[in-house]
C-alpha atoms as one frame of an Amber mdcrd trajectory, in Angstrom:
protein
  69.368 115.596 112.528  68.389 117.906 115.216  66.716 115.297 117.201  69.633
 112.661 117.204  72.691 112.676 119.031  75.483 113.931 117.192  78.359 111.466
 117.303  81.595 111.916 117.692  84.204 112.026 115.250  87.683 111.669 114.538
  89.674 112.287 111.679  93.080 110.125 111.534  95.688 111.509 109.414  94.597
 115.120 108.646  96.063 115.475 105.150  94.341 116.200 102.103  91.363 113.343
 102.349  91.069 113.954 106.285  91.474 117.209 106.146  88.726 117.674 103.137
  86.033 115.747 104.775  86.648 116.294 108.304  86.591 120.224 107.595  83.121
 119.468 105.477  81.690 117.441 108.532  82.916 120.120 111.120  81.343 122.942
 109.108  78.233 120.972 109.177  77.641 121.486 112.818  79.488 117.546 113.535
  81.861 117.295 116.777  85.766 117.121 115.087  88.469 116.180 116.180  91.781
 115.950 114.268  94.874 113.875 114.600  97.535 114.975 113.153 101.446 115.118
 113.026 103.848 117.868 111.307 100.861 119.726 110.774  99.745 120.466 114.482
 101.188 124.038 115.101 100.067 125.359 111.822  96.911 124.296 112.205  96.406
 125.037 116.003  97.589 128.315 115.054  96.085 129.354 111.610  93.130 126.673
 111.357  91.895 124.056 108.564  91.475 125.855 105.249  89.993 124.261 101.632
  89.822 126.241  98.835  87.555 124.419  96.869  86.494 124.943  93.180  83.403
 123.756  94.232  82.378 125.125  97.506  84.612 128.108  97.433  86.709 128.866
 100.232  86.340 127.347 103.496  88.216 128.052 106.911  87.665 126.190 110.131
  89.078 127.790 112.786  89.428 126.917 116.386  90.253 123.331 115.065  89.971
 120.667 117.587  93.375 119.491 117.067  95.546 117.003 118.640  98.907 115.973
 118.705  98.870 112.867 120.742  95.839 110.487 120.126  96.049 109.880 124.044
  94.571 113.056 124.594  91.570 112.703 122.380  87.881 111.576 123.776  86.338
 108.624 123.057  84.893 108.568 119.319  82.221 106.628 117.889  83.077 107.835
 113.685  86.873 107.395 112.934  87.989 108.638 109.678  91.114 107.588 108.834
  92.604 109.401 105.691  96.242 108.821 106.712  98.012 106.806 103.412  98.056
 102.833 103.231 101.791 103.366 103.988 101.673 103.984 107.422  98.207 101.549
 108.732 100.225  99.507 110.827 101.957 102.513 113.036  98.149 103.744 112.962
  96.425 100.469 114.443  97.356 101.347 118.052  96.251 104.880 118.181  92.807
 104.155 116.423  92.410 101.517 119.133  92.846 104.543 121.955  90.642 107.118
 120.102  87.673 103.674 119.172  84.455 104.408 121.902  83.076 100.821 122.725
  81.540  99.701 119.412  83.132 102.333 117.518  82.875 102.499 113.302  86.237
 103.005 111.534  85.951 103.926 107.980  89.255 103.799 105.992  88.944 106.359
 103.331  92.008 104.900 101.323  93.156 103.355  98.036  94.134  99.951  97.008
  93.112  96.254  97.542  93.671  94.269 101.208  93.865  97.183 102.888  91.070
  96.150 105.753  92.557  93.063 105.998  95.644  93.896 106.835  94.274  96.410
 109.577  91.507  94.041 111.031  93.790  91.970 113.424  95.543  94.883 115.092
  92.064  96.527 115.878  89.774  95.484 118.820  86.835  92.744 117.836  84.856
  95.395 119.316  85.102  97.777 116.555  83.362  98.110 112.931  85.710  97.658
 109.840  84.106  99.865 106.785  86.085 100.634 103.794  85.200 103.865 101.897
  86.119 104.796  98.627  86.844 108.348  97.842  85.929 109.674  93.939  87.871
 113.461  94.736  90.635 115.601  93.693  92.228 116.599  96.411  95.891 117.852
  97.347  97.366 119.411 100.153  99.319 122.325  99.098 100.469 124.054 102.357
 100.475 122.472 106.125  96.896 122.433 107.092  95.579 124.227 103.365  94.118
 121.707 100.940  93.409 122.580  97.115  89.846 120.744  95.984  89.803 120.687
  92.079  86.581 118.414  91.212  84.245 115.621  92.807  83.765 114.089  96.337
  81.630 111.480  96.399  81.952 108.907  99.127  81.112 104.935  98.906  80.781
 102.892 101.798  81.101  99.109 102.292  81.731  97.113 105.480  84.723  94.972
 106.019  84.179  92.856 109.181  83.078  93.500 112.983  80.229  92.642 115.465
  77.329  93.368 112.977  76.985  90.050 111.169  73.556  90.302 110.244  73.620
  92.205 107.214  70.729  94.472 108.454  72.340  95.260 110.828  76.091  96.205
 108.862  73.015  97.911 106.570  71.945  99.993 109.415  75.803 100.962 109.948
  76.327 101.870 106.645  73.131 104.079 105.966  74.575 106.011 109.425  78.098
 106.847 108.135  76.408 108.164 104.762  74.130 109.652 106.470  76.833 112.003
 108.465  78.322 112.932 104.649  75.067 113.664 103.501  74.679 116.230 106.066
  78.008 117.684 105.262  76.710 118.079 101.746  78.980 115.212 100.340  77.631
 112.590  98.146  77.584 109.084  99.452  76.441 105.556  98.319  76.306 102.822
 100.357  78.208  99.074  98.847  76.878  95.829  98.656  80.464  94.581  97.968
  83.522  96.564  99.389  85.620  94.287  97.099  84.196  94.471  93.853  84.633
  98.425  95.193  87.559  98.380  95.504  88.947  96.444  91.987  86.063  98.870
  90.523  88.320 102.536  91.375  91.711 100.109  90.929  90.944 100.393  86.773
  91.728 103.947  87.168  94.235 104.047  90.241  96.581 101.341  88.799  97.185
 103.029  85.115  97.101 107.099  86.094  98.762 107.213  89.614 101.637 104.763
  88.336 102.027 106.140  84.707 101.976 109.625  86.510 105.234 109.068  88.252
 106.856 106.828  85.470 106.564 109.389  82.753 106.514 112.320  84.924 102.839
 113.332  83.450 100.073 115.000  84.647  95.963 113.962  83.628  96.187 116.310
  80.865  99.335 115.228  79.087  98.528 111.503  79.421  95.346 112.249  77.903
  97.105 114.073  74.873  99.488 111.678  73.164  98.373 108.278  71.705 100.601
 106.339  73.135 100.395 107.121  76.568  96.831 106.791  75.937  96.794 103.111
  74.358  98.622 102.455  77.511  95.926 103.498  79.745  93.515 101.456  77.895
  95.680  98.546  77.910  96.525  98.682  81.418  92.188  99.292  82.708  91.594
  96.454  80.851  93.559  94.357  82.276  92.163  95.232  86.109  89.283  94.163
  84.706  90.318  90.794  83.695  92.269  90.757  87.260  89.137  91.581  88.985
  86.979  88.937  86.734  89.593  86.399  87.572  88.951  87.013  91.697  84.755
  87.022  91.061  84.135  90.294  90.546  82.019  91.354  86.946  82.695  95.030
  86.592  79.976  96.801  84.897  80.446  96.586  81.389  82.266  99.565  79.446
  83.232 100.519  83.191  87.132 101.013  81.985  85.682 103.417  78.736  83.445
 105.572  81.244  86.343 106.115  83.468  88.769 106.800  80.843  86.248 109.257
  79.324  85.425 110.891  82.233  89.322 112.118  83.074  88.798 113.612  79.624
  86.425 116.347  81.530  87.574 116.482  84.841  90.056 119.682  85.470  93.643
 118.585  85.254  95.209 117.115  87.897  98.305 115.267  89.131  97.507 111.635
  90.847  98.367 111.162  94.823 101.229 108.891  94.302 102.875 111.701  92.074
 102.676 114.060  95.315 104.471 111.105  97.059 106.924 110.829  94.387 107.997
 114.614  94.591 108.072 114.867  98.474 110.029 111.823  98.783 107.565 110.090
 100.414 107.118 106.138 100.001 104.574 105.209  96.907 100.901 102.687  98.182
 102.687 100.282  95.851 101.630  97.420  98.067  97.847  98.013  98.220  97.506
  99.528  94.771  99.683  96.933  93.105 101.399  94.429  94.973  97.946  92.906
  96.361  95.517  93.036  93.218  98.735  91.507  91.434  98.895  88.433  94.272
  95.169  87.855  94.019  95.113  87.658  90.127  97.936  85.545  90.703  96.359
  83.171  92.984  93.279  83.148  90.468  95.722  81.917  87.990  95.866  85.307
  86.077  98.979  87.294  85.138  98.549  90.772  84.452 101.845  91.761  82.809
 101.607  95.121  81.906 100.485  96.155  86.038 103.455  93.964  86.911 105.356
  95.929  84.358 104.460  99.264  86.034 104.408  98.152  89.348 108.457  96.651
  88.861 109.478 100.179  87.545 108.034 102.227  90.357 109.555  99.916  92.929
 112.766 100.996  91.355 111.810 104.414  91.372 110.473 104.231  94.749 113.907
 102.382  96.004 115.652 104.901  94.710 113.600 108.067  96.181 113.734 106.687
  99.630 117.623 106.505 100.008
């Protein structure tokens, strides 16, 4: 790396995801700058710090941090770990912090989410989508608790790159820049099959988490909760088959397997649930439920799920 320019990055939403990997990439010798909100003073004040089961303990102080996105330099890399919830008050300050042909990578959950940020973003800049495979929370302003895995997979959305080369080229870069930082990345062929692929786990745990109140652990426990889970994966499979996407076979058993060995842990949207904050009910459920729909398949027990938390959401916001 020593030989290439470094590029520039920003980090958009420094919460647990943007806080995680920007803190990795800074460590790593990468130019960081953070964006962030509530969080500012702490962090201007006491610094980024991950305590990691993994890496151990890990503080980055002297944080380039910013409260106002008009004060940031140009950046080539834009990570934007900010929730689903809030892309459209986000579109406008990515566009001030995006250099001239600038990649921004949205490290978030859910289905449509590039779509619906493409048309408030310049044509200039590069659309990627990035899935993250982590647990992560944050458990104090500008401290985040890392419990198990990291892995990042890229896949690009849309932008001036229309060879696919060239979008190659792009991708190999950005997963390049985790490599570096020690994180694990692959690079997609197809950022929608991607994204239906970590739905068969998002849509059952993070909504099931909230409705019964449940961590990992105690889902995993009792059989009913568990023939629910099952249930509900399969059935983001058959969603995903119905829009053209063939998820590896036994995909939905692997997954459910593997939260049989990961540490325990309590999904994102149950940290939304608690601190009152809105649910990503419209990417995780609302938009893989409209495109099954369109595809002429009704997935009853996610529309189930997804009815009762927008209830419960309704309810936590007032």
């Amino acid at each position: 790396m020593a030989n290439l320019q470094r590029p520039r990055i920003a980090i958009i939403g420094t919460g647990a995801i943007g806080g995680f990997y920007g803190v990795m990439l800074a460590q790593a010798g990468f130019d960081v700058h953070f964006l962030l909100r509530s969080e500012y003073e702490a962090v201007r004040h006491n610094g980024l710090q991950i305590n990691s089961a993994v890496h151990g303990g890990i503080t980055l102080d002297n944080v380039q941090a910013y409260r106002d996105a008009a004060q940031m330099p140009p950046c080539d890399w834009l990570l934007v770990g900010a929730k689903t919830t809030s892309n459209a008050a986000l579109a406008p300050l990515i566009a001030q912090v995006a250099a001239p042909g600038a990649k921004v990578l949205l490290l978030q959950n859910g289905l449509g989410v590039e779509e619906q940020l493409r048309p408030l973003l310049p044509a200039s800049v590069h659309l990627l989508g990035g899935l993250c495979f982590i647990c992560v929370h944050r458990s104090a302003p500008g401290v985040v608790e890392h419990q198990s895995l990291g892995a990042v997979s890229l896949g690009y959305h849309s932008g001036p790159a229309s060879e696919q080369i060239a979008r190659l080229a792009i991708l190999e870069e950005g997963a390049g820049l985790f490599s570096a930082a020690g994180v694990t990345a692959t690079v997609m062929a197809n950022l929608d099959q991607a994204r239906w692929q970590k739905l068969v786990w998002n849509v059952p745990y993070n909504g099931l988490s909230v409705l019964l109140d449940a961590d990992t652990s105690a889902l995993m426990v009792h059989a009913d909760s568990r023939a629910l889970i099952q249930a509900i994966m399969q059935e983001v499979v058959q969603g995903a088959a119905a829009c053209g996407h063939q998820l590896p076979v036994g995909l939905a058993e692997k997954l459910f397997a593997s939260t049989e060995q990961v540490p325990n842990y309590l999904p994102s949207m149950h940290h939304d649930w608690q601190q009152r904050r809105p649910m990503e009910l419209q990417a995780i459920y609302a938009a893989p439920l409209l495109a099954a729909a369109q595809a002429g398949c009704e997935l009853p027990r996610m529309q189930s799920l997804y009815q009762a938390l927008r209830f419960i959401d309704s309810r936590n916001q007032h």
